[in-house]
C-alpha positions as CSV (number, residue, x, y, z in Angstrom):
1,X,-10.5,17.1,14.8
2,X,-8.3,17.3,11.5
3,X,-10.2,16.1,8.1
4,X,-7.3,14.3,6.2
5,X,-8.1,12.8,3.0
6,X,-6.6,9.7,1.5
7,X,-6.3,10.1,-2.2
8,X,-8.1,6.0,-3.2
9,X,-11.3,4.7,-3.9
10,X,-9.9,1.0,-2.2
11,X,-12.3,0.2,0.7
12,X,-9.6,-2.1,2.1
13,X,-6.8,0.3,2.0
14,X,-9.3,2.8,4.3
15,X,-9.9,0.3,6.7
16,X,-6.1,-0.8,7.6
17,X,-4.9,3.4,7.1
18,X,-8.1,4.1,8.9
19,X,-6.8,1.7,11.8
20,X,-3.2,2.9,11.2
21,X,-4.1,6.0,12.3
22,X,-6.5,5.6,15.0
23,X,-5.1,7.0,17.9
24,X,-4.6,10.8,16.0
25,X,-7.5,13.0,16.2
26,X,-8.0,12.6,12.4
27,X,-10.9,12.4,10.5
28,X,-10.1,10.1,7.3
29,X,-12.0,10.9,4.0
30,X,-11.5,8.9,1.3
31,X,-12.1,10.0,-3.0
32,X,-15.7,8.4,-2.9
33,X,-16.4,10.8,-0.4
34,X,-16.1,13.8,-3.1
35,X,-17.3,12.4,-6.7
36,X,-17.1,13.0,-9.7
37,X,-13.4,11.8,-9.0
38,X,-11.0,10.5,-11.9
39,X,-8.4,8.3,-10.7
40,X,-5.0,9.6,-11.2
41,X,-3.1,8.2,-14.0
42,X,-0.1,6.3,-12.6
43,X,2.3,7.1,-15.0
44,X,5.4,8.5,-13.0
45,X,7.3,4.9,-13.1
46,X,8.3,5.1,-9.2
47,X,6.3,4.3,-6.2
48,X,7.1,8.0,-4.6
49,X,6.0,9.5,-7.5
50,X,3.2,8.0,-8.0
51,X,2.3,8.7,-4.4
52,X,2.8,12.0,-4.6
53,X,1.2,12.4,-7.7
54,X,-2.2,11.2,-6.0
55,X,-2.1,13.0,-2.8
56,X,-1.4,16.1,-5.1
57,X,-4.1,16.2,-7.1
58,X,-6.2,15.2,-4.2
59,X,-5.4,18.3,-2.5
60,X,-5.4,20.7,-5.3
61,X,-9.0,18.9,-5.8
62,X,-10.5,19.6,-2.5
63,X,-8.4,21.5,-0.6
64,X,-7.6,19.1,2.0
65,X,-4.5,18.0,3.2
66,X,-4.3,15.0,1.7
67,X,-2.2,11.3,1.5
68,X,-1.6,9.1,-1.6
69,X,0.0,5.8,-1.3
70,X,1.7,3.3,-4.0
71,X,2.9,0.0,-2.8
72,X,5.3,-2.3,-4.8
73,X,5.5,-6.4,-3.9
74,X,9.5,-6.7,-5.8
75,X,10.2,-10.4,-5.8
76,X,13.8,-10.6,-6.3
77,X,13.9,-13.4,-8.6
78,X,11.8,-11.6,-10.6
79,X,14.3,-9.0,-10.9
80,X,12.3,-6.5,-8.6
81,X,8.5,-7.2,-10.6
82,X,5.8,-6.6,-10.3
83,X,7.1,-3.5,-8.3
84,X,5.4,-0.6,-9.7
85,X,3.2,-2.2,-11.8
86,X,1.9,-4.6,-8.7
87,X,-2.3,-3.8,-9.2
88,X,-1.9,-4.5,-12.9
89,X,0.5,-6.8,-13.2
90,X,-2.1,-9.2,-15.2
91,X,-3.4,-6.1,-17.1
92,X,-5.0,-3.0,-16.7
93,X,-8.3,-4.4,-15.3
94,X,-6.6,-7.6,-13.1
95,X,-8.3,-8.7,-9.6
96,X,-6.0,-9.6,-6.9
97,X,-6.8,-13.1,-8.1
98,X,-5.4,-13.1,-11.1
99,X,-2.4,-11.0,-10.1
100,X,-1.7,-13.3,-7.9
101,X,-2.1,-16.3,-10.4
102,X,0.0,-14.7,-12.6
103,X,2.9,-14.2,-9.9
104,X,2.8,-17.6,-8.8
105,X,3.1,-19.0,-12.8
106,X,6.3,-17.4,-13.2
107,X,7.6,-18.5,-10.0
108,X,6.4,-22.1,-10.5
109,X,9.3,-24.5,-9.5
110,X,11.6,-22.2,-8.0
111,X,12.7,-23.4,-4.9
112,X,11.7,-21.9,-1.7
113,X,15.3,-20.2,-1.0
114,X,14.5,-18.0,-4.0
115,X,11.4,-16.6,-3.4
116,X,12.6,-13.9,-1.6
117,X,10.2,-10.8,-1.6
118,X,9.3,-7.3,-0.1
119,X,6.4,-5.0,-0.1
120,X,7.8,-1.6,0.1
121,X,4.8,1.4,0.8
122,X,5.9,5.0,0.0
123,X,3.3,7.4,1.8
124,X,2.8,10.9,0.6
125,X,1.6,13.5,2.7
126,X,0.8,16.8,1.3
127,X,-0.6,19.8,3.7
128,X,-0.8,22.4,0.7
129,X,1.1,23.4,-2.2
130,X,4.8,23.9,-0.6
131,X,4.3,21.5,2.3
132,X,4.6,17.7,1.1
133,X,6.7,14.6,2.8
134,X,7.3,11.1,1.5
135,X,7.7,8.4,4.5
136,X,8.6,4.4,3.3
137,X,8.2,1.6,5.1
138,X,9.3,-2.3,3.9
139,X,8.4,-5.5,5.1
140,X,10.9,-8.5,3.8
141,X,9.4,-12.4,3.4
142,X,9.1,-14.9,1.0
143,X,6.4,-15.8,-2.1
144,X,4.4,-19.1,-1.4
145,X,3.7,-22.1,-4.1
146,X,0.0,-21.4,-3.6
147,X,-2.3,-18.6,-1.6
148,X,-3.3,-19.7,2.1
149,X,-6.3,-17.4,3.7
150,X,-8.7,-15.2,2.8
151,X,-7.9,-12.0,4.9
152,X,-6.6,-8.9,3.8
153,X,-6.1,-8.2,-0.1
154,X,-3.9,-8.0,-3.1
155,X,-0.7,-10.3,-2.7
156,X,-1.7,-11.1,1.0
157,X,-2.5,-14.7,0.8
158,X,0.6,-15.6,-1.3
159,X,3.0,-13.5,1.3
160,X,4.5,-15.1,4.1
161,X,6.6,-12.0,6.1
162,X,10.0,-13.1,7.8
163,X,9.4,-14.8,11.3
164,X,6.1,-15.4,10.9
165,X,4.0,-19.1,9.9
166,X,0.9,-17.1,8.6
167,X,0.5,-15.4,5.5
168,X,-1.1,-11.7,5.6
169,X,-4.2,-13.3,4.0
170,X,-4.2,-15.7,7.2
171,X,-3.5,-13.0,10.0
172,X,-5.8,-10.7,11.6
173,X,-6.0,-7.6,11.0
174,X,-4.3,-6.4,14.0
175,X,-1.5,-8.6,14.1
176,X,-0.9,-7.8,10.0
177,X,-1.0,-3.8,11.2
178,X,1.9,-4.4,13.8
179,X,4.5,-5.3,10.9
180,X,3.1,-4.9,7.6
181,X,4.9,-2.3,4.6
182,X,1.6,0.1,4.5
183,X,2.1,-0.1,8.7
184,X,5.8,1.0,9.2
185,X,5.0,3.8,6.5
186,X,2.1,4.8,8.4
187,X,4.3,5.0,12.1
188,X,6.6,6.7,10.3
189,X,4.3,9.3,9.2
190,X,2.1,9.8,12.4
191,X,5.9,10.5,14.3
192,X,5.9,13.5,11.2
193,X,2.3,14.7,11.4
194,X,2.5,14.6,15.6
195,X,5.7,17.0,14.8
196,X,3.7,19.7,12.8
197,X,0.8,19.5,15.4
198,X,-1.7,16.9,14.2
């Protein structure tokens, strides 16, 4: 079995890439598993290079092929935000409470037509210094007036995803891993890795 790290410390990230990627013969190691780990310092001002920047330094760290992920909710009538900037959209230290609070302040009283959305997930994979592949995947819905469920994480309970009546904080876990962003990235990405042999 393949060791394949991915380059975060989010326990709730693990568990959906961890179920993402279930059918490979993959062992998934995550940061915590190798401390003293400094996060890396998002500072590229793009979701792929973030993502690359992460699973980069992971490998050059441990010498593991390695995957970073950055994921962007753009709201359109918020000309794209929080986008990049999604984790800390209420500041550098913001729970996915008060992102979320914060998201649903500036949309408060636009109408329901307006409140288009999409998470977009860019998934870097890199197997050593020369070998490295970004994969995207996008799931399109709309921002609620208020959160509904407690599943998942981040923006979940505030995101409804086209042709669905359930939020991702309402939906199991599952069901959200047939059609979510992070998902579609994922599939994308397994197709790639089968290709080279994993």
């Amino acid at each position: 079995m393949k060791k394949l790290l991915l380059a975060s410390n989010n326990p709730d990230k693990a568990t959906e890439v961890r179920d993402l990627l279930a059918e490979l013969s993959v062992e998934l190691a995550v940061l915590s598993d190798y401390p003293p780990y400094p996060p890396t310092v998002e500072d590229t001002g793009t979701l792929e290079g973030n993502a690359l920047k992460k699973a980069m330094e992971a490998y050059q760290r441990t010498g593991i092929p390695s995957i970073g992920d950055d994921t962007g909710l753009e709201v359109h009538y918020l000309n794209d935000q929080p986008g990049v900037y999604s984790s800390r959209f209420a500041g550098p230290n913001a729970s996915y409470a008060d992102n979320c609070a914060k998201l649903l302040r500036l949309l408060r009283g636009v109408p329901p037509r307006r409140r288009a959305a999409q998470f977009r997930c860019v998934i870097a994979f890199v197997q050593d210094e020369r070998t490295h592949h970004c994969v995207e995947g996008v799931c399109r819905g709309v921002i609620l007036e208020r959160p509904r469920g407690d599943g998942g994480f981040g923006y979940d309970p505030v995101f409804r995803p086209d042709g669905y009546a359930m939020t991702f904080g309402e939906m199991d876990l599952k069901v959200k891993n047939t059609l979510s962003h992070r998902a579609r990235a994922i599939m994308t990405l397994k197709e790639y890795l089968r290709g080279r042999g994993w």
